[in-house]
C-alpha positions, -999 to 999 in steps of 0.1 A, spaced: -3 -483 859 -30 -503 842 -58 -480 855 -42 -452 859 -31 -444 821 -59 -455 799 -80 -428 816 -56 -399 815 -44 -407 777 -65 -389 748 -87 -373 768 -76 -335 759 -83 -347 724 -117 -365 730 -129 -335 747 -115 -309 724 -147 -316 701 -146 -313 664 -164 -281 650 -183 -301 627 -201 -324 655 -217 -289 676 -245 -288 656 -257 -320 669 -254 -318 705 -282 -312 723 -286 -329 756 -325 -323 759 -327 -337 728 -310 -366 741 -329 -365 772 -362 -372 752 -343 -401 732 -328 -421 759 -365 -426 771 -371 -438 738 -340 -461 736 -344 -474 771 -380 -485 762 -369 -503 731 -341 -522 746 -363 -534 774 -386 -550 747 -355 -566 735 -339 -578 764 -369 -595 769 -368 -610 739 -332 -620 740 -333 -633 770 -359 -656 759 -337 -665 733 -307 -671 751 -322 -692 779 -343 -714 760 -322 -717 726 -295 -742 740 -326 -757 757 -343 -767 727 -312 -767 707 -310 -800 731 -341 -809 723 -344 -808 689 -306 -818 673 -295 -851 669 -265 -848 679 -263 -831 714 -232 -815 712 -250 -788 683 -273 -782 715 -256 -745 716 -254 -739 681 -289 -719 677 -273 -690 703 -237 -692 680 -257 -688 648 -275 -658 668 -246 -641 677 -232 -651 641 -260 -637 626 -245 -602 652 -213 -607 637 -223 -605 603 -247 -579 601 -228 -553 629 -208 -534 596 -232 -535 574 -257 -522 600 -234 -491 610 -228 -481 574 -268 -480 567 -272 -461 593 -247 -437 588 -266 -430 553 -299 -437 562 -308 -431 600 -308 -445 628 -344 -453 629 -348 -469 597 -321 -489 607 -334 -502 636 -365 -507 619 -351 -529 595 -334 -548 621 -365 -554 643 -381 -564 613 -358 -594 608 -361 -604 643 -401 -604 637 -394 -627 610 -370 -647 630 -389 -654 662 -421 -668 639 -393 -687 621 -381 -704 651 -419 -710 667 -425 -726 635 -395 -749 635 -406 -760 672 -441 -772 657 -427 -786 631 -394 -803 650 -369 -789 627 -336 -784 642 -322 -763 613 -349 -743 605 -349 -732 644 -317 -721 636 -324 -702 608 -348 -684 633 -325 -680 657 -294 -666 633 -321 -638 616 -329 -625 654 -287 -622 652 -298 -594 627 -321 -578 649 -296 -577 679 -274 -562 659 -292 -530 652 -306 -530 686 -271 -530 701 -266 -496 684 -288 -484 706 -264 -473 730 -243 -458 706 -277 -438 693 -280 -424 729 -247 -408 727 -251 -391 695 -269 -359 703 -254 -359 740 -226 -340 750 -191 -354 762 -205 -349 799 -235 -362 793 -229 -392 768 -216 -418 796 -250 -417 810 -268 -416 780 -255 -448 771 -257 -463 807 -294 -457 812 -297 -470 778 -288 -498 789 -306 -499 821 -336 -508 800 -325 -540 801 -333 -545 839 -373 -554 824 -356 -586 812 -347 -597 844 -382 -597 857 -405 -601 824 -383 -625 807 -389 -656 835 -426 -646 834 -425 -647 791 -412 -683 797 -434 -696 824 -466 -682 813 -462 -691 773 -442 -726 770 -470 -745 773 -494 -722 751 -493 -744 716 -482 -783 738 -467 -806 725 -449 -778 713 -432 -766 738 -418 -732 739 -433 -724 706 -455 -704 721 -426 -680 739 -408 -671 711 -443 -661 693 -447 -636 720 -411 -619 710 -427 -619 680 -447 -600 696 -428 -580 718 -408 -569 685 -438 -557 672 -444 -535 700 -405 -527 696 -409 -508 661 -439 -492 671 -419 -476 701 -389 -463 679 -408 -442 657 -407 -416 683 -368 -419 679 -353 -381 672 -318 -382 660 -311 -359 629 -299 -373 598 -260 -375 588 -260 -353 560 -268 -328 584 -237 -332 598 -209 -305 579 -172 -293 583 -167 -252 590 -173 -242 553 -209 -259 547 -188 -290 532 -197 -325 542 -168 -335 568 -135 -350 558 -134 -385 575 -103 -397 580 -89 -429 568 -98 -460 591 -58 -468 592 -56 -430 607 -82 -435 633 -68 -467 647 -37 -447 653 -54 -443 685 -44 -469 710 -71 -455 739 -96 -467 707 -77 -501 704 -76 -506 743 -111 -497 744 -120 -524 716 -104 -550 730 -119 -547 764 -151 -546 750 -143 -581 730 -132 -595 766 -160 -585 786 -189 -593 764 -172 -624 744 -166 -639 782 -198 -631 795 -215 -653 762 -193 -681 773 -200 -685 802 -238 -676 802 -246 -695 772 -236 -730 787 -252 -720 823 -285 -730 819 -272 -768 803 -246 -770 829 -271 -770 859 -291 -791 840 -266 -814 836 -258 -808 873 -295 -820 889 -310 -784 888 -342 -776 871 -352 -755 840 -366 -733 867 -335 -729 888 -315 -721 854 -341 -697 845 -341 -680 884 -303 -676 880 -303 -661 847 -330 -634 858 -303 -624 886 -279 -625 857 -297 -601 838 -305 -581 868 -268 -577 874 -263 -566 840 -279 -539 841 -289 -527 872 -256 -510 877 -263 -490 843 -287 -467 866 -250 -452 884 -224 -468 860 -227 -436 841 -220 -416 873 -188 -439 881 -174 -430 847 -175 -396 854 -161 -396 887 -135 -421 885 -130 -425 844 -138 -449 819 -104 -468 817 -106 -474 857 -143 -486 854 -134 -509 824 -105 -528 846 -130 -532 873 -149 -550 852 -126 -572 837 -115 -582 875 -153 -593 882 -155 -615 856 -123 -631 865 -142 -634 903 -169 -645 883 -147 -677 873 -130 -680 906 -168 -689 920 -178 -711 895 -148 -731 898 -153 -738 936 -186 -756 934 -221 -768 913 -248 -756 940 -272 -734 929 -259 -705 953 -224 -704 937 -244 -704 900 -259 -678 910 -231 -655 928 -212 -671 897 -236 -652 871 -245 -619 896 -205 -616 891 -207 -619 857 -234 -595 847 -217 -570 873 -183 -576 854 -201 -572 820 -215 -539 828 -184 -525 836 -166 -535 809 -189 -531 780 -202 -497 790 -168 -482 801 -155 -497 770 -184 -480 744 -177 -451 763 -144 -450 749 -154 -455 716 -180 -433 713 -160 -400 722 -130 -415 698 -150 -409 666 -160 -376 651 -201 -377 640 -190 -383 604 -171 -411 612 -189 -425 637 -203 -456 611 -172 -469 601 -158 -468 638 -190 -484 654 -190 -510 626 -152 -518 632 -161 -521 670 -193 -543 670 -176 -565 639 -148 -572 666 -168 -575 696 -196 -600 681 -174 -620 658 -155 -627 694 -187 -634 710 -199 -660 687 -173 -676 685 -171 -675 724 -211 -693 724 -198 -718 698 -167 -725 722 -193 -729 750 -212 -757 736 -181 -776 730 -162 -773 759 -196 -779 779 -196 -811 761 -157 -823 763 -142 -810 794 -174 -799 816 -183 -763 835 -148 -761 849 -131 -761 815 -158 -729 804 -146 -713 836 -111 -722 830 -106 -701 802 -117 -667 814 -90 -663 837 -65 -659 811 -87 -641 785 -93 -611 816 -55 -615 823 -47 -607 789 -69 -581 786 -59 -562 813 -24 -563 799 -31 -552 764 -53 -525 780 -23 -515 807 5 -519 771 -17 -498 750 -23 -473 776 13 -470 778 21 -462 742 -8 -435 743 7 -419 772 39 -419 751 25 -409 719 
């Protein structure tokens, strides 16, 4: 029942298109922009991966008190939280790619921020650094939402997938950013990594001015008027949107709790920085691998079935991590996750991508990623803590009934769409 009526509910209605979105579909068009996308969110995974495994590192390193050690990531993803709205409205008025300029230009500023504070052994000002690249992911998680813009209903699910795909680069470049730069400005170690994503963001808005979406005043209703949007109250009428935002809070809010206290815990369990970075290479590989036929799953099986596959990994992901500390259940522990997170988060956006007409695609998208990355930094801010209090078995201990719960929101909802 869970699976089976998610996937069945709205979709006459998702697929019976609005006449004032036609204009904009055009799948070669798309074609030509996912290669664009995909290339930028590889220079930002690698860069965010960077981030993410040496934040709580020298979070550690730099805070008095060692129980802030995860607070750089939660002001990242705070810095998400905030800025996801307001970055879907100004895009919706200005473009996507002066949007996601502006974003990449805050995470420039942010990574020198944070190299600085290194040098200069200032926990709060690494922060600060850390909590202005929050901006920059922000944009850059519109990305996959940009893919799906000019792509039809057939097409969009893999638009968004290979998107994301992208981010396999961060599996392999990110451990290489870290080992070949830590040491580059000593004693200040790991300065010289988050200069090169300066870098690398650099090379990010220099890639995205190829980026070909049209603007939204383009977009018009049959009488050459702008499009009626409808009220927000109106659109969340649809519970197959509400589902779909929920599961997307679950899988990505679980995956940043667990991840974000990985590399401390097998610290803190005997393993090296190099283990913890090995493991959260194969993390990132799991991610996004899957994005190369996750978009091919969708359309064979549906996006609610692919989105409760999901959720069940990262519960698995839990199960493993709660049976042992070795490195080889880390890692099967994190392969899980990534796997898990794929699923979720991409069948979810899915969802919410056909659920919004083109003129009201800012307002929905910002609703979304408000949602999803205020529960994700608060999820990384959790992590730290419960790392601290009740160990790696009280990080894992909570995603069993966070999946649980989502799975039976997603199966309730479902219901009351099938109803409706």
């Amino acid at each position: 029942m869970a699976q089976t009526a998610p996937s069945t509910v709205g979709q006459s209605a998702a697929s019976a298109e609005p006449p004032e979105g036609r204009g904009l579909i055009d799948d070669a068009r798309a074609r030509r922009n996912v290669v664009v996308l995909a290339l930028a969110q590889a220079l930002y995974g690698v860069g965010t991966m960077v981030i993410f495994t040496l934040g709580g590192i020298v979070g550690h390193t730099l805070a008095s008190d060692k129980a802030l050690a995860t607070l750089p990531i939660s002001l990242m993803l705070l810095g998400t939280a905030l800025s996801t709205a307001p970055a879907s409205l100004l895009m919706q008025r200005i473009g996507r790619r002066a949007g996601f300029w502006l974003g990449a230009a805050l995470g420039l500023a942010g990574a020198l921020t944070a190299a600085y504070a290194i040098i200069e052994r200032n926990f709060w000002l690494f922060c600060l650094g850390t909590h202005l690249a929050g901006y920059y992911q922000a944009s850059a998680l519109y990305y996959r939402f940009a893919a799906a813009d000019t792509a039809s209903r057939e097409f969009a699910p893999r638009a968004i997938s290979w998107v994301l795909a992208g981010g396999v680069a961060a599996a392999f470049l990110g451990p290489i950013v870290i080992a070949r730069t830590r040491d580059l400005l000593a004693p200040a170690f790991y300065a010289g990594s988050f200069l090169t994503v300066a870098a690398i963001v650099a090379l990010a808005i220099l890639v995205l001015a190829f980026l070909d979406i049209p603007r939204p005043e383009a977009v018009t209703g049959r009488e050459g008027k702008p499009a009626r949007s409808r009220a927000l109250a109106e659109i969340l009428a649809n519970r197959r949107l509400l589902a779909a935002i929920v599961a997307g809070m679950i899988s990505y809010g679980m995956m940043s709790l667990v991840m974000t206290a990985t590399p401390l815990a097998m610290v803190g369990c005997g393993l090296g920085v190099g283990d913890a970075a090995d493991t959260i290479r194969w993390h990132v590989v799991a991610m996004y691998v899957p994005s190369f036929f996750t978009g091919a799953l969708i359309a064979r099986f549906g996006r609610a079935r692919i989105v409760v596959v999901g959720l069940v990994l990262l519960g698995a992901c839990a199960l493993v991590a709660l049976s042992g500390i070795t490195l080889t259940q880390f890692t099967i522990a994190l392969i899980l996750l990534g796997v898990g997170w794929n699923f979720g988060f991409i069948g979810a956006t899915a969802i919410v991508a056909e659920c919004a007409r083109p003129e009201e695609r800012g307002k929905v998208q910002a609703l979304n990623d408000l949602l999803v990355f205020g529960f994700v930094a608060f999820s990384s801010f959790m992590s730290g803590n419960l790392l601290e209090h009740v160990g790696w078995a009280g990080v894992n201990g909570v995603v069993l009934p966070a999946t649980a719960l989502a799975l039976l929101l997603i199966m309730l909802l479902g219901r009351r769409s099938k109803t409706a």
